[in-house]
VMD Tcl script that draws the C-alpha trace (Angstrom):
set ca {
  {87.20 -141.75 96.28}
  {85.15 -144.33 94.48}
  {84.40 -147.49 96.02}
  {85.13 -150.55 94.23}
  {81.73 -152.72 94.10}
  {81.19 -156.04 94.79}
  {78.56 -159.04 92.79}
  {75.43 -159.59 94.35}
  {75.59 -162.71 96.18}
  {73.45 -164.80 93.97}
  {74.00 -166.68 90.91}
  {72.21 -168.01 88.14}
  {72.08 -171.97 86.69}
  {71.15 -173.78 83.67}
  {68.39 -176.12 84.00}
  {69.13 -179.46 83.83}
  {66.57 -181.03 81.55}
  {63.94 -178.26 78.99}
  {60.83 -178.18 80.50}
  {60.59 -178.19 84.02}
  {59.65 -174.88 84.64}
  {57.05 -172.40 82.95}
  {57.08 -168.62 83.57}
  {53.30 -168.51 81.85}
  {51.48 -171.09 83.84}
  {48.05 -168.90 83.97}
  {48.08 -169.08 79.54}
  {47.08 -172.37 79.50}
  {43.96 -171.39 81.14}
  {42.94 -169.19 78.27}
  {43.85 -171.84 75.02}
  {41.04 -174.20 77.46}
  {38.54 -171.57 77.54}
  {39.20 -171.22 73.77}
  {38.75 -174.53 72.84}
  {35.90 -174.71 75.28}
  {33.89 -171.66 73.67}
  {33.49 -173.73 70.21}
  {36.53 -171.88 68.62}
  {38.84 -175.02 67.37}
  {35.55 -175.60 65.11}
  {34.73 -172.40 64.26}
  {38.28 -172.25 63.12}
  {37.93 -174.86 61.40}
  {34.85 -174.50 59.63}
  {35.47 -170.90 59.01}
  {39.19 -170.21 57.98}
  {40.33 -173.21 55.95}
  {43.62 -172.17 54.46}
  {45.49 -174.98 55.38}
  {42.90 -177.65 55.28}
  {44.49 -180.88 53.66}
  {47.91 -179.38 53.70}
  {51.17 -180.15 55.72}
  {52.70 -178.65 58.25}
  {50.71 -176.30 60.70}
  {47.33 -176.01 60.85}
  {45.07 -172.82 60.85}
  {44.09 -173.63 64.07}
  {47.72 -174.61 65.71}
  {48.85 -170.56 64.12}
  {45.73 -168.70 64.92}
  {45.69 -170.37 69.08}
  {49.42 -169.31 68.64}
  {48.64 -165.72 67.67}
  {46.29 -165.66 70.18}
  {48.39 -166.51 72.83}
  {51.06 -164.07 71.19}
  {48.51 -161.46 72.49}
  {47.60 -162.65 75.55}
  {52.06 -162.98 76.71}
  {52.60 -159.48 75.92}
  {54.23 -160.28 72.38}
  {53.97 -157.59 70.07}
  {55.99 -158.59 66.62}
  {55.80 -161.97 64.86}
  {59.90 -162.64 65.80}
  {58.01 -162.56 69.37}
  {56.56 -166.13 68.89}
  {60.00 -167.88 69.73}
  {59.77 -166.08 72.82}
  {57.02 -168.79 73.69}
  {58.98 -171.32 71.49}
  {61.59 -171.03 74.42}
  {59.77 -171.12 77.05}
  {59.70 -175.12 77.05}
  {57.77 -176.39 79.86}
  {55.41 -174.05 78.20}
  {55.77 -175.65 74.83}
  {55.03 -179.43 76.52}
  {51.99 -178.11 78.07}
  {50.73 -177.10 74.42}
  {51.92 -180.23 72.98}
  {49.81 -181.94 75.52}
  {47.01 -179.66 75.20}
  {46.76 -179.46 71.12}
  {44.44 -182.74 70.77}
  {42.73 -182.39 74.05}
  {38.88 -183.05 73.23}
  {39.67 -184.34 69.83}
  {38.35 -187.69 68.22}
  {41.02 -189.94 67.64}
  {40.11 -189.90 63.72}
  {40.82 -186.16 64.13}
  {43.68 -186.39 66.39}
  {45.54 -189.35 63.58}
  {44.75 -186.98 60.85}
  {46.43 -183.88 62.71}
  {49.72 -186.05 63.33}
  {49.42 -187.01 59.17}
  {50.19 -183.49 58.79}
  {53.79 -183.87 59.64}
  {56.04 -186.10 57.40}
  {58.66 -185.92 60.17}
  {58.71 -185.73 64.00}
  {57.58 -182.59 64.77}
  {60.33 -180.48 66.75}
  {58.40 -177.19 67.59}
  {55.77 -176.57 70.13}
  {54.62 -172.84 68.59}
  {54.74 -171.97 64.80}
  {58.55 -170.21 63.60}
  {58.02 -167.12 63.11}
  {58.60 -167.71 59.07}
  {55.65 -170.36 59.17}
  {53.66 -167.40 60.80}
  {54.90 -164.65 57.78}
  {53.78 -167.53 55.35}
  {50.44 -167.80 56.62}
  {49.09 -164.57 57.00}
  {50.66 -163.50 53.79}
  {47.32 -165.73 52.12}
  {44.96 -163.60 53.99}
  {45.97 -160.82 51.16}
  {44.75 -160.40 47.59}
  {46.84 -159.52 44.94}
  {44.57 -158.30 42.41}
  {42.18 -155.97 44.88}
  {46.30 -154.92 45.48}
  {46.70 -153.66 42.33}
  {43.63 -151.53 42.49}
  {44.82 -150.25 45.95}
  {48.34 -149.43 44.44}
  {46.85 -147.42 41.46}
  {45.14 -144.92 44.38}
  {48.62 -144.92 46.26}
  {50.29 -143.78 43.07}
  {47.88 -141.04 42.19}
  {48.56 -137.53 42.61}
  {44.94 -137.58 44.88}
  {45.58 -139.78 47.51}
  {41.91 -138.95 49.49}
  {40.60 -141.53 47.35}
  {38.54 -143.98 49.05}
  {38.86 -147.77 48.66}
  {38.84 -150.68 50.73}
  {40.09 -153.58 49.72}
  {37.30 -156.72 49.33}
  {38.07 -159.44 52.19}
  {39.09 -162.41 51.55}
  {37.16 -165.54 52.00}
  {39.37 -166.14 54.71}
  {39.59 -162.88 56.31}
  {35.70 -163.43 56.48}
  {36.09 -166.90 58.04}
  {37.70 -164.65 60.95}
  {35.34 -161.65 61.68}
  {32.89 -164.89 62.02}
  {35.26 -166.74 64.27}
  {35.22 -163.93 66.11}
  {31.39 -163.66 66.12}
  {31.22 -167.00 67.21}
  {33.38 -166.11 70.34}
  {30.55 -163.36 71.26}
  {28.02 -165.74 70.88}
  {29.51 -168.10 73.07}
  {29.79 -165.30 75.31}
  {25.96 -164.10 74.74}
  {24.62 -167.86 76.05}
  {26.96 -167.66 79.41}
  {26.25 -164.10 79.75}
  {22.94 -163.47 77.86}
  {22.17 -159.63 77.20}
  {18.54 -158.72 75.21}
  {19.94 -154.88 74.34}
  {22.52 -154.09 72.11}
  {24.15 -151.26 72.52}
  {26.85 -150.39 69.78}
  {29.37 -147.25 69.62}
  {30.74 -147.21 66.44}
  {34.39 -145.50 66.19}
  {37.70 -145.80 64.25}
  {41.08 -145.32 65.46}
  {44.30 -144.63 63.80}
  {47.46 -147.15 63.78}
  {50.65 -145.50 62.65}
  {53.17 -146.88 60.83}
  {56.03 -146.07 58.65}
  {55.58 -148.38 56.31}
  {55.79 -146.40 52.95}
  {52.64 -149.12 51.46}
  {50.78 -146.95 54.11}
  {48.60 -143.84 52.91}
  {48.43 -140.62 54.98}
  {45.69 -140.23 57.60}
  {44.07 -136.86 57.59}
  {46.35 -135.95 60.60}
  {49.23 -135.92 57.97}
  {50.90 -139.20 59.40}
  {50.92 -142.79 57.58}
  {48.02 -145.00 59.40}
  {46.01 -147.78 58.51}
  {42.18 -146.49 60.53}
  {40.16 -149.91 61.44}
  {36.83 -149.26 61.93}
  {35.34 -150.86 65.32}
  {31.79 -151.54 66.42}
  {31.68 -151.88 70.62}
  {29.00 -154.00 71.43}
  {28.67 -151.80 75.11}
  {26.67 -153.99 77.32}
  {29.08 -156.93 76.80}
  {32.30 -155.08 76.31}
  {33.42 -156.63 73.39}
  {34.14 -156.12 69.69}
  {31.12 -157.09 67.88}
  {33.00 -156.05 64.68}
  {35.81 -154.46 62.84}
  {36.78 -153.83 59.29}
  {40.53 -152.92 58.51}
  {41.02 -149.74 56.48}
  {42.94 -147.65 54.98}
  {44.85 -144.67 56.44}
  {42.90 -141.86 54.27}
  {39.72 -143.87 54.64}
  {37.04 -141.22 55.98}
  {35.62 -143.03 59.43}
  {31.90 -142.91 57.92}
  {32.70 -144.11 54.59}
  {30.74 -146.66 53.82}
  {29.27 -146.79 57.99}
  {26.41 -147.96 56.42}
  {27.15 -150.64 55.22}
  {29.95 -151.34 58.69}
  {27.17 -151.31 60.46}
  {24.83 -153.64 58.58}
  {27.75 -156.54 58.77}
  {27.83 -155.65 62.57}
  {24.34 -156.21 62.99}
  {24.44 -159.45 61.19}
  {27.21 -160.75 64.01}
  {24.70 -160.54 66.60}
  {23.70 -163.24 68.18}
  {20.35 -164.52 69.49}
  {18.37 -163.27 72.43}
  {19.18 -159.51 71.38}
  {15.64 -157.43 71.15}
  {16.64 -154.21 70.81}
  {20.04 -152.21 69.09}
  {20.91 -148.67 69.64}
  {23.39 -146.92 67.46}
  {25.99 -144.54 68.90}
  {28.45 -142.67 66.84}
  {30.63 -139.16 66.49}
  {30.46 -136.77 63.86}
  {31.55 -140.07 61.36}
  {27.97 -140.96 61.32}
  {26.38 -137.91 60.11}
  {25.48 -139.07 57.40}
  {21.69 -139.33 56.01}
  {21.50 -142.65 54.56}
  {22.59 -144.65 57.53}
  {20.63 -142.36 60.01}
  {17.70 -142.62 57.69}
  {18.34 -146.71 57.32}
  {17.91 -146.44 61.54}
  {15.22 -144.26 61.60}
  {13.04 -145.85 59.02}
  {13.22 -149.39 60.66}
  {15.04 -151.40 57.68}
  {16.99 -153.71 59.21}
  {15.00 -157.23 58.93}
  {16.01 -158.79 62.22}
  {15.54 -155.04 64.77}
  {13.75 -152.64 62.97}
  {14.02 -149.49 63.51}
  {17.06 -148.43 65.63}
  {17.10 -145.70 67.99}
  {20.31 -143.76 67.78}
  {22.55 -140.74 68.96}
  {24.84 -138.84 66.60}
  {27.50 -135.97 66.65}
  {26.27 -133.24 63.94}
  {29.06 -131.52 61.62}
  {29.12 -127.75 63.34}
  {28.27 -125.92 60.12}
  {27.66 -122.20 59.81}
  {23.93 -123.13 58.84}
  {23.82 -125.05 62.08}
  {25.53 -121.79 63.85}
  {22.44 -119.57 62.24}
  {19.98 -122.33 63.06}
  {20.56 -121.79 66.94}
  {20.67 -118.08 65.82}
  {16.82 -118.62 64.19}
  {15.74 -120.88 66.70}
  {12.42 -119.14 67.97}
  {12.71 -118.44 71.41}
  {15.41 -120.86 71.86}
  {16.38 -121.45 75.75}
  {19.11 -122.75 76.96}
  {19.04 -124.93 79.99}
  {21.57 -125.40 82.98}
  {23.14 -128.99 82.69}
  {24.80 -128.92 86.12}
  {28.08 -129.37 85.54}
  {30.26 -126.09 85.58}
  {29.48 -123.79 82.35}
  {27.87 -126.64 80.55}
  {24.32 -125.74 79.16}
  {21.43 -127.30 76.25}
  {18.95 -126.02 73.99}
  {17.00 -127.80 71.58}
  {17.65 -126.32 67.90}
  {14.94 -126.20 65.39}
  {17.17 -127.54 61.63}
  {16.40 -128.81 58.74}
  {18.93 -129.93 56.57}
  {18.77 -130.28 52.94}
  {19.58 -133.42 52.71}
  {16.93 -134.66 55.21}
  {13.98 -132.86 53.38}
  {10.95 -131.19 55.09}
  {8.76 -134.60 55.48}
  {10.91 -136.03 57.93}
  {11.67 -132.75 60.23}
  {9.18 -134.54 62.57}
  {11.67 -138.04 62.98}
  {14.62 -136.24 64.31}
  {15.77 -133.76 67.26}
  {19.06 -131.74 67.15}
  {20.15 -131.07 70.82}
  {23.43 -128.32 70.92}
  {25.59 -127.90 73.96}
  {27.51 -124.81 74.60}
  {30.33 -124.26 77.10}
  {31.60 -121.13 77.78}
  {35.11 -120.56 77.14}
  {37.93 -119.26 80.19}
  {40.16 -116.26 79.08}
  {38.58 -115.67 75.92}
  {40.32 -112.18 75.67}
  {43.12 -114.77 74.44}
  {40.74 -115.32 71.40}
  {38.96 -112.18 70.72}
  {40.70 -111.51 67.99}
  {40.90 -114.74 66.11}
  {38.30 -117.51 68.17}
  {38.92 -119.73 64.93}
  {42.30 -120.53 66.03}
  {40.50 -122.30 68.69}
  {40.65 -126.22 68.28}
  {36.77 -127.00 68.35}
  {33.46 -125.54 67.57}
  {32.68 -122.51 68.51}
  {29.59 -119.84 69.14}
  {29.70 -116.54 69.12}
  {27.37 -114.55 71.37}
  {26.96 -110.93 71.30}
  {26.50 -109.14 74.89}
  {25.80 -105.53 75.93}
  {29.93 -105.17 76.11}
  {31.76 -107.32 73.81}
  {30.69 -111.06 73.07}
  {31.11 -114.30 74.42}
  {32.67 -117.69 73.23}
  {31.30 -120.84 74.02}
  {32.66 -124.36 72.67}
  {29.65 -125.91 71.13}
  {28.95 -129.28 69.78}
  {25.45 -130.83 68.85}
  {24.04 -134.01 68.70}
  {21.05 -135.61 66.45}
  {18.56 -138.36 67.63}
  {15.30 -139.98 66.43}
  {14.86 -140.97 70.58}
  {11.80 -138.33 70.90}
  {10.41 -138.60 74.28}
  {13.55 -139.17 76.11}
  {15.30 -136.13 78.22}
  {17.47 -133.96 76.56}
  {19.68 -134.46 79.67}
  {19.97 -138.19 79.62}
  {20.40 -138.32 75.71}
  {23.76 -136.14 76.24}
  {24.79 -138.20 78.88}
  {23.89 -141.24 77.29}
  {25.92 -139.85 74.56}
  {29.14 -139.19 76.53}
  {29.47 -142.62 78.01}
  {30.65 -144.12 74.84}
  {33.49 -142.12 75.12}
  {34.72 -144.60 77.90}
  {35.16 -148.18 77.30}
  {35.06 -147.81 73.30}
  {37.72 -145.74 73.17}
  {39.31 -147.32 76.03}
  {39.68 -150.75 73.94}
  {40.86 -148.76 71.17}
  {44.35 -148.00 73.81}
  {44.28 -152.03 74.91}
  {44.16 -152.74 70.84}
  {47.21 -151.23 70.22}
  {49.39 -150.46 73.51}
  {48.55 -154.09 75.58}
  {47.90 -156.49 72.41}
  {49.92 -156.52 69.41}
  {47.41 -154.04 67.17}
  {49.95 -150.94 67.15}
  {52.65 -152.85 65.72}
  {51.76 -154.50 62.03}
  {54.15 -156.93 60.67}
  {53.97 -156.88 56.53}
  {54.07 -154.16 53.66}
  {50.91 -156.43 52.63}
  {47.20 -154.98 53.39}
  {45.77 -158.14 53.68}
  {48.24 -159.98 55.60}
  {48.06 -156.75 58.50}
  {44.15 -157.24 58.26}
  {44.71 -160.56 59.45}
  {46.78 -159.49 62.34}
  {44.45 -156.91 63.69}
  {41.39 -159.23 63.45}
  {43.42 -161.78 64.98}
  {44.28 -159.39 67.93}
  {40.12 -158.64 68.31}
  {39.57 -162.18 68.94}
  {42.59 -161.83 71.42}
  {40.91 -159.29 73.29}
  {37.46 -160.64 72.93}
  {38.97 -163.84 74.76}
  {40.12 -162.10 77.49}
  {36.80 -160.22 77.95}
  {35.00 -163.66 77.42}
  {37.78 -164.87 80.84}
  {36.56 -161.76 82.73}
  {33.03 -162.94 82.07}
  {32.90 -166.19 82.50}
  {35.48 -167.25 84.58}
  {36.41 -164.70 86.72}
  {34.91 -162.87 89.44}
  {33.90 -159.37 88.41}
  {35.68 -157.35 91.12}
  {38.55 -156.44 90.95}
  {39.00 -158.12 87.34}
  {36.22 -156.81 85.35}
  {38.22 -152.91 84.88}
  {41.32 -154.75 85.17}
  {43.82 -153.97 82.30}
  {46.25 -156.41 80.40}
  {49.26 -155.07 82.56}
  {47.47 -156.28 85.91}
  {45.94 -159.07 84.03}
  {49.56 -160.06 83.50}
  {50.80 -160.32 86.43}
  {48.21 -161.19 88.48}
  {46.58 -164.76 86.36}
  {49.26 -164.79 82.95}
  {52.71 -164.70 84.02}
  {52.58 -167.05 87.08}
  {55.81 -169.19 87.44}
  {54.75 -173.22 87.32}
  {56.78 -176.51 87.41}
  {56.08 -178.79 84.76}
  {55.83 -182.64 86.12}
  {54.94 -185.64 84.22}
  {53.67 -188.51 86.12}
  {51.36 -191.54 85.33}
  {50.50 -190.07 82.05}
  {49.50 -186.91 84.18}
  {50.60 -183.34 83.06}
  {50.32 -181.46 86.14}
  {51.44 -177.58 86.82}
  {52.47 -177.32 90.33}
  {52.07 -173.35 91.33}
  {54.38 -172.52 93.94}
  {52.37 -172.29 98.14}
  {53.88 -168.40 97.66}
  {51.72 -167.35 94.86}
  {48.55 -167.62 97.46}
  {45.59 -165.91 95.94}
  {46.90 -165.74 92.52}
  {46.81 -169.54 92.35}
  {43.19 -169.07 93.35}
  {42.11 -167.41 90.93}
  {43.50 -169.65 88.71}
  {42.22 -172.46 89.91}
  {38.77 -170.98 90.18}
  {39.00 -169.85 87.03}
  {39.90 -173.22 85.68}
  {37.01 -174.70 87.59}
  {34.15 -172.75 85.96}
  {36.29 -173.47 82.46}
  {35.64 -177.08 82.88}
  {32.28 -176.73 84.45}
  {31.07 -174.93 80.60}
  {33.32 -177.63 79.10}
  {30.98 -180.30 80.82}
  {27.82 -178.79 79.78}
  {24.47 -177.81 82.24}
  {23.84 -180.17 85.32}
  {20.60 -182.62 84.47}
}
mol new
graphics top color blue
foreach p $ca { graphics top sphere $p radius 0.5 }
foreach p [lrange $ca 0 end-1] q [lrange $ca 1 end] { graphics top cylinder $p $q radius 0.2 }
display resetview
């Protein structure tokens, strides 16, 4: 017999007036640090789309993008979600000047022909705006390579002037960073990562699905995007690295003495390994590094030739090294001397699976004849001009980009609004991702600056969220005083807010003396 069931005893009420309550009283927090870390200019000075126009400003869309990010938004229809939340929107309104000149502050207000009704950009405004981060005629050249009948074609589309102005926005965020937090190595792990989408203006990535593939540069020691560039789904990852890596270096900012280069297989490729090797760059010189090598056969008969190759216990289950004597072609006998090629081989469980066919197995492999059969072992190699260090340490050295790096890659597009690109238009989705880096830079730039490292420092968005972001405020204005009141319950996540907002404003007022 089914029980008829009853309402909860609870109800729920209309506010009386907008704007008394805020269910993201921590965001605030992060537009101060923004302004604080020099971005308002840098927007400014860098961007300039909208400079002298009407309506919103480059600053008032990007800060809204940004904080888009930060509230767990993922689409551009998402910004009314912060357009409703109204005590929110009088915070901003209150907040959108603060710091400003009053010349600046009368010429923002010029901007609007009639009272101004929103708080955040609609999301049309937003569509508008990042629609003139995209150029039409290096569009036409990227539609000719969509048409072909060889899509593997190579091409990235020239940034716009504007799409520059925000890789150096960004830039300026990590030097802001770099003075609170000053770091003289550089360590940077180059990757790229695939963002599906079925947008039919998307190419196919080389695992058959349509993808646009930005190419990152992890600057390690600070944890923070030092660079990306917005590609192509058929884009190899090393095209052009080169080059990626050059524009990285340039975004690095002073009081950094030494760089180290770590990539996968993408980077084997001679010119930019040479460009490291051979101490080019102006600014670091030569550029120790640590590379994945392509597992060719004439690597495979290299080990084979290697005079009396030995292979050394690592430690760590089946796991073992051997340094390989190869030259390849491309590297020429001269420079055999610059470079060490260091193979790992790990023998694989029920190979009688694989006797037959070990190519059906998903990595490199080696084959190893014994007195009664043969043995399989996964191999991969590495190449580095470090001479003197370990073998040992290089691999492990190695390894540990495949932490945070790829880590960020799974905030990027599962906790920000990366994975989800809103236009058929390249340019306009360039904007969005590199608006989304400076998102994520400015929460790493909060975990550095204004937060105490444990537990926040491994702390993802979801936690991040909860714990500082989505905090539930009242709104009260009195004697021309904005004031969030956090409720006694919150305890130790008011705190941390607090705290965090008192090392903000302690940057904000410059060094004591």
């Amino acid at each position: 017999m089914m029980v008829a069931q009853k309402a909860l005893s609870f109800q729920y009420e209309l506010a009386k007036r907008d704007g008394e309550v805020t269910g993201l009283g921590g965001l605030p927090v992060f537009f101060e640090l923004a302004v604080v870390a020099g971005l308002r200019e840098a927007v400014g000075a860098q961007v300039r789309l909208r400079e002298g126009q009407q309506g919103w400003s480059d600053w008032e869309l990007l800060s809204a993008l940004w904080l888009l990010n930060l509230a767990g938004g993922d689409c551009v229809d998402d910004v009314e979600r912060l357009e409703a939340d109204a005590g929110l929107g009088q915070v901003m309104n209150r907040l959108r000047t603060w710091g400003m000149k009053r010349k600046a502050r009368r010429a923002l207000e010029r901007r609007w022909r009639k009272e101004r009704t929103r708080a955040f950009p609609s999301p049309s405004a937003v569509r508008r705006w990042l629609a003139r981060f995209h150029d039409a005629a290096e569009e036409v050249r990227r539609e000719m390579l969509r048409q072909a009948e060889d899509q593997q074609l190579a091409f990235i589309p020239k940034k716009t002037e504007a799409l520059e102005g925000l890789v150096r926005v960004n830039a300026a965020l990590v030097e802001f960073v770099q003075r609170q937090r000053p770091r003289t190595t550089a360590t940077l792990d180059m990757d790229a990562t695939l963002v599906e989408t079925w947008k039919k203006q998307a190419l196919f990535s080389y695992k058959k699905f349509r993808a646009f593939q930005p190419l990152n540069t992890w600057w390690a020691e600070q944890r923070m995007v030092l660079h990306s560039e917005f590609r192509d789904g058929n884009v190899p990852a090393g095209f052009e690295q080169r080059r990626v890596l050059e524009e990285a270096l340039a975004c690095l900012p002073g009081g950094v003495e030494r760089v180290y280069l770590r990539s996968d297989t993408a980077g084997y490729q001679w010119d930019l390994l040479r460009y490291c090797e051979q101490g080019r760059h102006p600014r670091f010189g030569r550029i120790e590094f640590v590379v994945g090598v392509d597992i060719t056969d004439a690597f495979r008969e290299a080990i084979r030739t290697t005079p009396d190759i030995v292979w050394h216990d690592m430690g760590r289950g089946d796991q073992q090294w051997a340094e390989v004597s190869f030259v390849p072609n491309a590297l020429g006998a001269t420079k055999r001397g610059s470079y060490r090629f260091i193979a790992t081989r790990e023998l694989v469980r029920q190979q009688e699976l694989f006797d037959d066919q070990p190519a059906q197995l998903p990595f490199p492999t080696l084959i190893e004849p014994r007195a009664k059969g043969r043995d399989i072992y996964k191999l991969h190699a590495v190449v580095t001009n470090r001479m003197v260090t370990p073998a040992p340490e290089i691999i492990q050295w190695y390894r540990d980009r495949c932490g945070k790096s790829e880590e960020a890659h799974s905030i990027m597009k599962r906790d920000l609004a990366g994975g989800q690109l809103p236009s058929k238009l390249f340019g306009a989705n360039a904007a969005w991702w590199q608006t989304m880096i400076v998102a994520l830079n400015l929460v790493a730039a909060m975990k550095h600056v204004a937060l105490d490292p444990r537990p926040f420092d491994t702390m993802r968005m979801k936690a991040l969220r909860l714990r500082l972001i989505a905090l539930p405020a009242r709104v009260i204005h009195h004697a021309n005083q904005l004031t969030l009141r956090l409720g006694a319950s919150l305890g130790s996540f008011a705190e941390v807010l607090l705290e965090a907002r008192a090392r903000i404003l302690a940057l904000a007022q410059g060094p004591a003396g």
